[in-house]
C-alpha positions as CSV (number, residue, x, y, z in Angstrom):
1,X,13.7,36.9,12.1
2,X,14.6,33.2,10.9
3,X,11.7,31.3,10.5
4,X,13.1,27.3,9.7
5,X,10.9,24.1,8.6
6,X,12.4,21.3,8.6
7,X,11.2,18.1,7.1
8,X,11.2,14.4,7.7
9,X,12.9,12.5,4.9
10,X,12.0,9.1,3.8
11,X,7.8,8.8,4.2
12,X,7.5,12.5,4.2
13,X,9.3,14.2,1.1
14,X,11.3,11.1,-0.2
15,X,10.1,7.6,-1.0
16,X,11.4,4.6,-2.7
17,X,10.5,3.3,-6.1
18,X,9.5,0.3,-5.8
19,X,8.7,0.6,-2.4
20,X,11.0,-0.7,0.6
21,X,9.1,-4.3,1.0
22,X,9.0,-4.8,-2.6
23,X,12.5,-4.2,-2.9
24,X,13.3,-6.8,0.3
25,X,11.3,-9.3,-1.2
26,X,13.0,-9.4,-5.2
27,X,16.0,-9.0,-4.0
28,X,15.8,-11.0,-1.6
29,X,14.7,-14.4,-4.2
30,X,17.2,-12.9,-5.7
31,X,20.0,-14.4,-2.5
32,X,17.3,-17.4,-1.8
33,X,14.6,-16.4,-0.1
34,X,11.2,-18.4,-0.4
35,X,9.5,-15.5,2.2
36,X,6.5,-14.2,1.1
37,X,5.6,-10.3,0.7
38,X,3.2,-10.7,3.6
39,X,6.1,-12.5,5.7
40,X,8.2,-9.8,5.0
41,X,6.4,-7.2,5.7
42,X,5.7,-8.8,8.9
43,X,8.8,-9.4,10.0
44,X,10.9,-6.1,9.0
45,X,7.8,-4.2,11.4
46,X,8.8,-6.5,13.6
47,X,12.6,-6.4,13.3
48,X,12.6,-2.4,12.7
49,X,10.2,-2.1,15.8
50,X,12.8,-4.0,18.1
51,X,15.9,-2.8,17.0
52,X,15.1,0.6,16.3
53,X,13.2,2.0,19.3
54,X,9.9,2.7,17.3
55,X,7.6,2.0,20.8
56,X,9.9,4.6,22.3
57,X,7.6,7.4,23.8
58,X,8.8,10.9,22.8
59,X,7.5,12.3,26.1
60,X,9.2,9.5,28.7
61,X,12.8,9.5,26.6
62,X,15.7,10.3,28.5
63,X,18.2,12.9,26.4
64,X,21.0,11.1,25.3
65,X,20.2,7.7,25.4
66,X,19.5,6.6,21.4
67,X,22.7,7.7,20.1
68,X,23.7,7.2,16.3
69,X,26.6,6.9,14.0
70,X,26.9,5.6,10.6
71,X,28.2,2.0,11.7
72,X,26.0,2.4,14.7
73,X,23.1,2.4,11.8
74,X,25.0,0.0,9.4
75,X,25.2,-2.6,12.2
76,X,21.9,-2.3,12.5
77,X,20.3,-2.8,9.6
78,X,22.7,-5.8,9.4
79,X,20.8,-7.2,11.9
80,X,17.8,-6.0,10.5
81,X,18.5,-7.8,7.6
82,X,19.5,-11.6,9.4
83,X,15.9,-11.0,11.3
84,X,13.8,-10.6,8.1
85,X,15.6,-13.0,5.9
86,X,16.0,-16.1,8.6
87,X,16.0,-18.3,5.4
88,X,19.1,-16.7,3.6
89,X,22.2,-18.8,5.0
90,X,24.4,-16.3,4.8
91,X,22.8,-12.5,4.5
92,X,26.1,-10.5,4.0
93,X,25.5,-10.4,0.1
94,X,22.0,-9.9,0.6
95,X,22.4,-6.9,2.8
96,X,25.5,-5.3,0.7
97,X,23.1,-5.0,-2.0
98,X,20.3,-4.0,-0.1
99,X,22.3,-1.1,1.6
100,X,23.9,0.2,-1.9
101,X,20.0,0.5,-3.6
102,X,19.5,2.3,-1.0
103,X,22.3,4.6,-1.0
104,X,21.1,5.0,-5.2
105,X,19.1,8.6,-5.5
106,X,18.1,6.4,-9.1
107,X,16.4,4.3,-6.5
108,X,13.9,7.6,-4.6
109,X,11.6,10.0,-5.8
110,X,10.0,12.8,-4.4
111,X,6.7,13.1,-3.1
112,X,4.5,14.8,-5.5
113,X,3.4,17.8,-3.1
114,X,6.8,18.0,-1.9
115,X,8.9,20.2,-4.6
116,X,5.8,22.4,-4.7
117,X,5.9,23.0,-0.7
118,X,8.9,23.6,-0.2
119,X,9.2,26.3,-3.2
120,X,6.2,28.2,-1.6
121,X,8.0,28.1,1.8
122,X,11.2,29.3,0.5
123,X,9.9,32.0,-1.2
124,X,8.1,33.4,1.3
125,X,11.2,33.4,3.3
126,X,11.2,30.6,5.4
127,X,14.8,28.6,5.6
128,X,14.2,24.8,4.6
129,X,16.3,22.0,6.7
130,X,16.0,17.8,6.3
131,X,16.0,16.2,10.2
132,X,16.1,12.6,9.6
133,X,16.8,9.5,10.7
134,X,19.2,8.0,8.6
135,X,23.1,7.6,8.3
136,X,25.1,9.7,5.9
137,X,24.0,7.8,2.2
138,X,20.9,10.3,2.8
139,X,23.4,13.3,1.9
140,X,24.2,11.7,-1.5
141,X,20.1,11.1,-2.1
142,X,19.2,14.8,-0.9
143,X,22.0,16.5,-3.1
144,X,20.9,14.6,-6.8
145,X,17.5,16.0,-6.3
146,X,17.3,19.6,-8.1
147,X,14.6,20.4,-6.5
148,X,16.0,20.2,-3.1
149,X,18.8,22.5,-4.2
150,X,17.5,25.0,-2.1
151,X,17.5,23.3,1.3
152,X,19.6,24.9,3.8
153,X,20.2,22.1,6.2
154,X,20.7,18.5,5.8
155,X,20.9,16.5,9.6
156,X,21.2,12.9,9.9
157,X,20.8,11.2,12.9
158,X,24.4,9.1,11.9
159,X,26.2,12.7,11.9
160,X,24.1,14.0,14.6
161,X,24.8,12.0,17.3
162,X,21.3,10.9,18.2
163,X,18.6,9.7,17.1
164,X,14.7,10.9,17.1
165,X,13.0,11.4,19.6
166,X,15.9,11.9,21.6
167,X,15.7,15.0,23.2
168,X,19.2,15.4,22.1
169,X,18.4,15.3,18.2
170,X,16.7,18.5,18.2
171,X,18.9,20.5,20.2
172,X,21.6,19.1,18.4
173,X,19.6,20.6,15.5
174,X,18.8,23.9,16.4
175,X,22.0,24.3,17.8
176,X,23.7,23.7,14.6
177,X,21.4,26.0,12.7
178,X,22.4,28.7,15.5
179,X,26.0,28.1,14.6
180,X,25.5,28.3,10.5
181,X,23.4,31.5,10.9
182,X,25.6,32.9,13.7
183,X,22.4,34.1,15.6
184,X,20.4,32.3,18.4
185,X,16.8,31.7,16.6
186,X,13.8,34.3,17.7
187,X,11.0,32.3,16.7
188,X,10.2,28.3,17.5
189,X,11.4,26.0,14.6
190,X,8.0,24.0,12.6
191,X,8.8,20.3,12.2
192,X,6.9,18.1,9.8
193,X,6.9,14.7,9.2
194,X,5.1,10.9,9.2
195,X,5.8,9.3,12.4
196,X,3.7,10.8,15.4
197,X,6.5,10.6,17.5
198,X,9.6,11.8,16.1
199,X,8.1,14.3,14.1
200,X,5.0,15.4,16.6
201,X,5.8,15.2,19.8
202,X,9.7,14.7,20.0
203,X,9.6,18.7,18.4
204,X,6.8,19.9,20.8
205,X,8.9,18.2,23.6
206,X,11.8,20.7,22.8
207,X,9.4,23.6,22.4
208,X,9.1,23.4,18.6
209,X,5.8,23.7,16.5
210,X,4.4,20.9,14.8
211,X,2.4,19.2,12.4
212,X,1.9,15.4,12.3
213,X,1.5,14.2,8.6
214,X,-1.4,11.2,8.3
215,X,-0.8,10.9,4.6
216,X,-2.9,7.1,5.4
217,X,-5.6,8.6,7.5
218,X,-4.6,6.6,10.7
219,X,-7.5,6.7,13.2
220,X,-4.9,7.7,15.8
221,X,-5.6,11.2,14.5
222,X,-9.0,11.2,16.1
223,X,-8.2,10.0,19.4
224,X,-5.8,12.8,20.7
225,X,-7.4,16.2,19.7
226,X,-4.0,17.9,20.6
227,X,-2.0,16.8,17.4
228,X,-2.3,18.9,14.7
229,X,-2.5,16.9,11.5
230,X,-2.3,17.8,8.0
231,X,-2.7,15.1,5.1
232,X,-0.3,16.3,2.7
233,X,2.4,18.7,2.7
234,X,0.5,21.1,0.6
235,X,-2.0,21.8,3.4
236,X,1.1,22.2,5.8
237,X,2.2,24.9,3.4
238,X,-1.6,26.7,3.3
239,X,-1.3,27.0,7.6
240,X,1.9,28.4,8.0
241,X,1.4,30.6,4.9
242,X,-1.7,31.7,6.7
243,X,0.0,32.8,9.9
């Protein structure tokens, strides 16, 4: 019996040292910018919100629709880039630098409780897979990680076809695992990750298990008693080690 958890990447087992608004804002002085942090920060919710799909409702999206490639991602985060920084005269430097410090594993870290989680996991037999959105620099970051030598899957949206919550990311996924095992899977894959949609009720959509991670405590974890929420990846470890 395969039993697979798959992970979020950047908020849920990887982060960014400094973090991602910090980095905007020096290196953004850096090509000119007067912006503020505050503006920033402001502006790339804004800007990711819009060009992203992040109000896009896991339950009403239609399979196929948010498809992904790696210049289908590098285009956007150009544009991501001449939202935020509408005081930079000519972003192309600004964003070429921007998109190889984040293509640097020098430039992530892992969460503290992540190493620890996924270890326990693994050696209780569980296969470990990455199901992200990203393009294909996040193959480079996973793979200088040590710790992460043991992951079986790596999926990108950019290589995938699709982005979360497309219906058509996770059955891209599980079919793909089907194909490296060579076996159709007995038991529901577990998905785990920060963003409520993508990583709650995108996987519960396609019949996966769950857990939403609310390493902030948002209060949207009160309101809808059906999510099942854990505040750090340890605790997700302690459930499913339970079962």
């Amino acid at each position: 019996m395969s039993k697979v958890v798959l992970f979020d990447a950047v908020g849920t087992i990887l982060k960014t040292t400094p973090g991602v608004i910090e980095v905007y804002h020096s290196l953004g002085q850096r090509h000119g910018s007067a912006l503020s942090v505050a503006e920033i920060k402001v502006r790339f919710k804004d800007s990711r919100r819009k060009l992203f799909g992040l109000e896009t409702s896991a339950t009403r999206q239609t399979a196929g629709q948010l498809i992904s490639s790696d210049k289908i991602e590098h285009d956007l985060w150009f544009q991501l880039i001449k939202g935020v920084f509408v005081d930079v005269a000519n972003p192309e430097p600004l964003f070429q630098e921007l998109w190889r410090f984040f293509a640097s594993p020098d430039n992530w870290q892992l969460f503290d409780d992540a190493a620890s989680t996924i270890e326990s996991l693994k050696s209780a037999g569980y296969l470990i897979g990455i199901a992200s959105n990203f393009d294909s620099r996040l193959h480079r970051v996973v793979s200088a990680f040590r710790e992460l030598d043991c992951v079986d899957f790596t999926f990108c949206s950019a290589r995938l076809g699709f982005r979360k919550p497309d219906p058509a990311f996770y059955a891209t996924v599980e079919k793909s695992i089907e194909q490296q095992l060579g076996a159709e899977l007995s038991v529901p894959v577990w998905m785990t990750g920060d963003c409520i949609e993508n990583d709650f009720w995108g996987p519960r959509r396609h019949g996966w298990n769950a857990f939403w991670l609310n390493r902030k405590e948002c209060q949207s974890a009160e309101i809808n008693p059906d999510v099942e929420t854990i505040e750090s990846l340890k605790s997700m470890a302690s459930r499913l080690l339970e079962k």
